[in-house]
N, C-alpha and C positions, 0 to 999 in steps of 0.2 A: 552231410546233414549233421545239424549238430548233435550236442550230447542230449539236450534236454528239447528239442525243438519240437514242432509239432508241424507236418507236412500233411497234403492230400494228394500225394504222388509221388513216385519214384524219384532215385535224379536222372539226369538227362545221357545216359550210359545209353538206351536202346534206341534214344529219338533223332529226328532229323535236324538240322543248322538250326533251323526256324523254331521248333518245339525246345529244343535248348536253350537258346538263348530265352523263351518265354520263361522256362523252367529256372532258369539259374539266377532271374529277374523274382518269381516267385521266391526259392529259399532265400536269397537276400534279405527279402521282407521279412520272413518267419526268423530269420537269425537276428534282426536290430527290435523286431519286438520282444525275443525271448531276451537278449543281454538287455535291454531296457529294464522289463519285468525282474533279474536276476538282480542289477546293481540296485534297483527297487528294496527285493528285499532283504539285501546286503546292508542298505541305508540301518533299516529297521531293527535287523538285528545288530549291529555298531548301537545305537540310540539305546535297546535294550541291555547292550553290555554297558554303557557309560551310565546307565540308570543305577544298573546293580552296584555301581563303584559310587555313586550317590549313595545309595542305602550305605554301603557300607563305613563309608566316611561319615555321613550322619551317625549311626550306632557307636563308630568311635566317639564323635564331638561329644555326644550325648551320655554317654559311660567315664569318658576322661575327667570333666568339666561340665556337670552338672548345672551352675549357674553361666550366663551369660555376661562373663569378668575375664577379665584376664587375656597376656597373648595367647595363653595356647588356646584358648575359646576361639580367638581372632584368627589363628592362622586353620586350626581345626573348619572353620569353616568357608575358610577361602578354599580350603580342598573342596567340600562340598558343592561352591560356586563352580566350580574350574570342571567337576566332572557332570555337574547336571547341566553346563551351557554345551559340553562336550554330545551328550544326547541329542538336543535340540539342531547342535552342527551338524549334527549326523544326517537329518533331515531334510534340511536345506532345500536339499533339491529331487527329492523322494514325490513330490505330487509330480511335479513335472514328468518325470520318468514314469510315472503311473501313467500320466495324459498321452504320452511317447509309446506306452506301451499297448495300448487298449485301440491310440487307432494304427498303428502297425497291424494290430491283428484283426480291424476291421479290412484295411489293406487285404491280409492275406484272405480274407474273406471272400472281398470282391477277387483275386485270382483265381482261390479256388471255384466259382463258381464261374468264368472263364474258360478253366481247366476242364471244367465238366461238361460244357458246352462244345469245348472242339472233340469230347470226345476219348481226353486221356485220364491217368487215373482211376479207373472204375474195377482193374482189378485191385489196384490198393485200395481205394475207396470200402471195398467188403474186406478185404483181408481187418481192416482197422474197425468197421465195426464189429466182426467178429469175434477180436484181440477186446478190445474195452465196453463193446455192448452199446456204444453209440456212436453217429457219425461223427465228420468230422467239424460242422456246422456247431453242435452241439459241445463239441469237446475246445473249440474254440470260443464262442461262447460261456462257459464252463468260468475260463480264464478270465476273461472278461468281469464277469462276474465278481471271482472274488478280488481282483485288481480294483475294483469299484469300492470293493468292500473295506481294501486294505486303504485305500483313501480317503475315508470317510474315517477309518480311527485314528491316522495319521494326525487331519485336519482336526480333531476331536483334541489331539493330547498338545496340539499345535497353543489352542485356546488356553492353554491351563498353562502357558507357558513363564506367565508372569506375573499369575498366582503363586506359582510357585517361589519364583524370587521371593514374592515378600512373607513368604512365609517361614523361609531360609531366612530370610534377614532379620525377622523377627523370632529366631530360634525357635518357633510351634513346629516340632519336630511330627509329634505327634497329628494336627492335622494334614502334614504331607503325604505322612503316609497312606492316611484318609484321602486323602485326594487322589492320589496317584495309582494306586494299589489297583483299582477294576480299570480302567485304560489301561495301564500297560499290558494287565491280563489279556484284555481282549485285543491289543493288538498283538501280541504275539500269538492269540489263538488264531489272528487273521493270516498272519502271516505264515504260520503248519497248512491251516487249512488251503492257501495259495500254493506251497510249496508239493507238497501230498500231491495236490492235482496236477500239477505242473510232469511229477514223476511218474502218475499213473499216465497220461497222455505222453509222453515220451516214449516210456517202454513199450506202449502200443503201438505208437509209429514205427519203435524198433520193430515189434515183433511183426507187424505188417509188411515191414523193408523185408526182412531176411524171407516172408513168405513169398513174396510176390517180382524182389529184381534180381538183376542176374550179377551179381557183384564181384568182380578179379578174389580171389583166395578164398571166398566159399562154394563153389563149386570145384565138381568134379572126385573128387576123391574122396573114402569114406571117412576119415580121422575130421574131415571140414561137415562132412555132412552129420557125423555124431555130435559134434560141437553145437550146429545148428539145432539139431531135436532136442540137446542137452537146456542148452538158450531158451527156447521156446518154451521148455516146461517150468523152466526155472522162472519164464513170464509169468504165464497163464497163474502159477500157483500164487506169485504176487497179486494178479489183478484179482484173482477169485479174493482174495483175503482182504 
């Protein structure tokens, strides 16, 4: 299971040929929607970095070279060119992965819901709401959510794209900033607020795993089982917070 994944069941350690291969068919889905979601917000935050090397290249153009004269005016803002189209690359392919990502985790939706009809899962099923205080319907969903969300500011700063150009080209330093300043804000507040959840669902799948399967090296012996109760408070005190 992965690092950050979100499951509604064990892996397939305790079940039979048939419920394994169902199960190992399940995490596959939950692992190409969670990396989908991840290089998502990888996209974003690259876009954010090459933003900042815009502001910062602008402040230079704009503190060096006051009038719009001169090479070093010319070259000063060829940087500014080169790192805001760097932003814009970053994105590319950021909705996509969003679209990739949202129905993977309808996919895992319809498994889990599969999963609960034949039967398995249900005691992770309560271990996990237990851990995060909602199911897993919800906590998938959850995701979904602000995946949605984080594509609608993407597609939002996508627009502004070439505004921007000409306002770079026409050295109005000062309305870009204006422009740009509450989009990028809220997309990077889209992008905590996806991330945060993504962690909170995670650790509660962990914390459900270690309550409920029987895993090679945590059992049996007390140095693994103090590790375990160590784990689990060091969860709970995250989710509580």
């Amino acid at each position: 299971m992965g690092v950050l994944s979100l499951h509604n069941e064990c892996p397939p350690s305790d079940y039979g040929s048939d419920d394994a291969a169902a199960i190992c068919q399940g995490l596959v889905v939950g692992e190409d929607a969670t990396s989908a979601m991840l290089k998502a917000l990888a996209d974003c935050l690259n876009a954010l970095a090459a933003m900042d090397d815009t502001v910062g290249n602008i402040v230079a153009a704009w503190t060096a070279a006051p009038r719009p004269d001169g090479d070093d005016m010319a070259e000063r803002t060829t940087a500014v060119q080169a790192s805001y189209e760097r932003s814009f690359d970053a994105l590319t392919q950021t909705n996509d992965r969003i679209d990739i990502a949202v129905r993977k985790y309808r996919e895992l939706e319809d498994y889990a819901d599969r999963a609960t009809e034949a039967g398995r899962g249900r005691d992770f099923q309560a271990a996990l709401v237990q851990a995060a205080g909602d199911d897993f319907d919800t906590l998938v969903n959850r995701r979904i959510e602000r995946l949605r969300n984080l594509r609608v500011r993407v597609s939002l700063l996508q627009q502004l794209q070439e505004l921007g150009i000409q306002t770079i080209g026409n050295y109005d330093f000062s309305t870009f900033f204006m422009l740009f300043m509450e989009p990028l804000r809220d997309l990077a507040i889209a992008v905590n607020a996806l991330y945060d959840e993504v962690v909170r669902g995670a650790l509660a799948s962990k914390q459900a795993l270690f309550r409920v399967a029987r895993l090679p090296g945590w059992e049996g012996d007390g140095a693994t089982a103090a590790k375990r109760s160590e784990e689990g408070s060091v969860n709970r005190e995250w989710l509580a917070s």
